[in-house]
C-alpha positions as CSV (number, residue, x, y, z in Angstrom):
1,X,16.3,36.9,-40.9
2,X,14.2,34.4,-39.6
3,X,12.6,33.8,-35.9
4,X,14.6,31.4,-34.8
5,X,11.6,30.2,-32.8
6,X,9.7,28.9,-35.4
7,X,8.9,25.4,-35.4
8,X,8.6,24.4,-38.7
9,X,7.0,21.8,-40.2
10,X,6.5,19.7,-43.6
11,X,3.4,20.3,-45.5
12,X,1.5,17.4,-47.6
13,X,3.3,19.6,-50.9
14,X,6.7,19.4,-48.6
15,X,5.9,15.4,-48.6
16,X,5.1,15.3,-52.3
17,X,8.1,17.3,-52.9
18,X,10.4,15.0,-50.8
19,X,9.0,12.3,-53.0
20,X,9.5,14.0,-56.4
21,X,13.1,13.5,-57.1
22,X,12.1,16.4,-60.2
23,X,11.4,18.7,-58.3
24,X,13.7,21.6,-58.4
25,X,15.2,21.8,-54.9
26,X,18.9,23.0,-53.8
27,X,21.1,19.9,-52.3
28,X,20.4,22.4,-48.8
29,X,16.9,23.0,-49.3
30,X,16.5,18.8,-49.7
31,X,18.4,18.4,-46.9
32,X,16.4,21.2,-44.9
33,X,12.9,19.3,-46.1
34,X,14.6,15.8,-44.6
35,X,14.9,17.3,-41.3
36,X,12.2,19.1,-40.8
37,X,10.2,17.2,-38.4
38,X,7.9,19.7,-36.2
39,X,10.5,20.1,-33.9
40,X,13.2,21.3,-34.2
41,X,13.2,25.2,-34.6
42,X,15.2,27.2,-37.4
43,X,17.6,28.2,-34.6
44,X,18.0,24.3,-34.2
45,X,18.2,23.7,-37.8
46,X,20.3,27.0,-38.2
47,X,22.6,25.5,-35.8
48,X,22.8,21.8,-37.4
49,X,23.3,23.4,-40.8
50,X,26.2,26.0,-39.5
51,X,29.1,26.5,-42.0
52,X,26.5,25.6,-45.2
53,X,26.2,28.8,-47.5
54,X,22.5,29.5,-48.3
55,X,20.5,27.9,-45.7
56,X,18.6,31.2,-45.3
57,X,17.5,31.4,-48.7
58,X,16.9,28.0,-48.5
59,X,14.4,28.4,-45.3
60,X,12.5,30.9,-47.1
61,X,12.2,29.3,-50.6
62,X,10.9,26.4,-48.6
63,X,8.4,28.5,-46.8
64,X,7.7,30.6,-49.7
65,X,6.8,27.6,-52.1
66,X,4.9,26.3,-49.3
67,X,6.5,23.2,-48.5
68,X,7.1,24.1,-44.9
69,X,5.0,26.3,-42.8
70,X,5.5,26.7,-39.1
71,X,4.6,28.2,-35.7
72,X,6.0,29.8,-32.9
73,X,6.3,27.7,-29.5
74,X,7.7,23.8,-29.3
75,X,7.1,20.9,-30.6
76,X,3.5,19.6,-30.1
77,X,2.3,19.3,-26.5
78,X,2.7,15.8,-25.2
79,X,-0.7,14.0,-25.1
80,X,-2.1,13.2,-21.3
81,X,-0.8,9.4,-21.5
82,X,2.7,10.4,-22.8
83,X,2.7,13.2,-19.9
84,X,1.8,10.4,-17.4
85,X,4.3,7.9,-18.9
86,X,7.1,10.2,-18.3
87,X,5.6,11.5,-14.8
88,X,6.1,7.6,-13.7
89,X,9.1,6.9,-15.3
90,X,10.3,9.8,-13.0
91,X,8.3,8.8,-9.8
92,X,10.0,4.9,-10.2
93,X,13.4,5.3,-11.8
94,X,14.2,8.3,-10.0
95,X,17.8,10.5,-11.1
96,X,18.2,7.3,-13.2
97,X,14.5,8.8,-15.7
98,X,16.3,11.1,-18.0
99,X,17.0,8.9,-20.6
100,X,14.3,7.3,-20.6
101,X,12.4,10.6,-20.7
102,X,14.0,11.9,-23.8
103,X,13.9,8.8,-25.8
104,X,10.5,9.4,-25.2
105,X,10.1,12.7,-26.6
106,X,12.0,11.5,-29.4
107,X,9.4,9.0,-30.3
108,X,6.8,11.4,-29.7
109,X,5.0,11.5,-32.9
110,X,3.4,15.2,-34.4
111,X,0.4,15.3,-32.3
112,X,2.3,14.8,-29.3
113,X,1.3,10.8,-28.6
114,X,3.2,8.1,-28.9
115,X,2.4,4.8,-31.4
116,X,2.5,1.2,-30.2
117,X,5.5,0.6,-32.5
118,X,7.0,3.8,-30.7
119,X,6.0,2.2,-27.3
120,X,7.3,-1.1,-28.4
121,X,10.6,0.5,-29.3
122,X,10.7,2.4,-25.9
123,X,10.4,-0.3,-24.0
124,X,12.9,-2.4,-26.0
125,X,15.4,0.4,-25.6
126,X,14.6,0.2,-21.9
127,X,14.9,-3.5,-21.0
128,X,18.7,-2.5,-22.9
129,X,19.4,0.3,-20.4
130,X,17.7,-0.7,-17.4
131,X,17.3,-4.1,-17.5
132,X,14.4,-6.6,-17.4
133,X,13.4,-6.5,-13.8
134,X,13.4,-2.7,-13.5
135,X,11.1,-2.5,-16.9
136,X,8.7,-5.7,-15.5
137,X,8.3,-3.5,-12.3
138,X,7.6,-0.1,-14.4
139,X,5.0,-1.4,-16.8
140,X,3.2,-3.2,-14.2
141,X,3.1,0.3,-12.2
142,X,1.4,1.8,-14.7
143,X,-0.9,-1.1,-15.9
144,X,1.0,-2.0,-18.5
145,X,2.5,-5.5,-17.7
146,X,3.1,-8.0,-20.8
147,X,4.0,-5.2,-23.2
């Protein structure tokens, strides 16, 4: 049994691997390397694959060939601009942040930053659920007006 509070993650071989449709995977274990995304921990991915026979053995095969390796904690910590992104989006949008906060952490990349793409998409996403005027207002709070 594993510790379920293990973050896995892929390694370059888990990318290769991914890649190589030869290389001799299980259907679960394949699916286990798709999601594996430095995360979500194996209780998480327990969880997502409940009802599956041999996700264990597929866990450790992947660990053992050393396609995913992992620590113990969460995913990575969020850099000091994500951190102050979601601090504002609190401070201005109030009970209303929470979305907005998560699909920020979801576009999070590994090291715990988020991309221009990933800010672009944000943003997007946010003129959708809060509208133009609200997201104008936001951006130009925290010095980010025209994005």
């Amino acid at each position: 049994m594993f510790d379920q509070t293990i973050v896995p993650r892929r390694t370059e071989a888990g990318e290769a691997a991914m890649e190589d449709r030869a290389a001799a995977l299980s259907l679960v274990a394949r699916n286990l390397l798709v999601v594996v995304d430095g995360r979500k921990t194996v209780r998480d991915l327990l969880y997502m694959f409940r009802g599956r026979e041999g996700v264990e053995s597929a866990l450790e095969d992947l660990f053992e060939r050393g396609y995913i390796a992992g620590g113990v904690g969460g995913p990575a910590e969020a850099s000091d601009e994500t951190r102050r992104l979601a601090e504002h989006a609190r401070s201005h949008l109030g009970v209303k942040s929470a979305p907005f906060v998560k699909r920020l952490n979801d576009l999070v990349s590994r090291d715990g930053s988020l991309t221009n793409d990933g800010f672009k998409e944000l943003i997007s996403w946010a003129r959708t659920m809060y509208g133009s005027i609200e997201v104008d207002s936001f951006l130009e709070e925290i010095g980010r007006g025209g994005s």
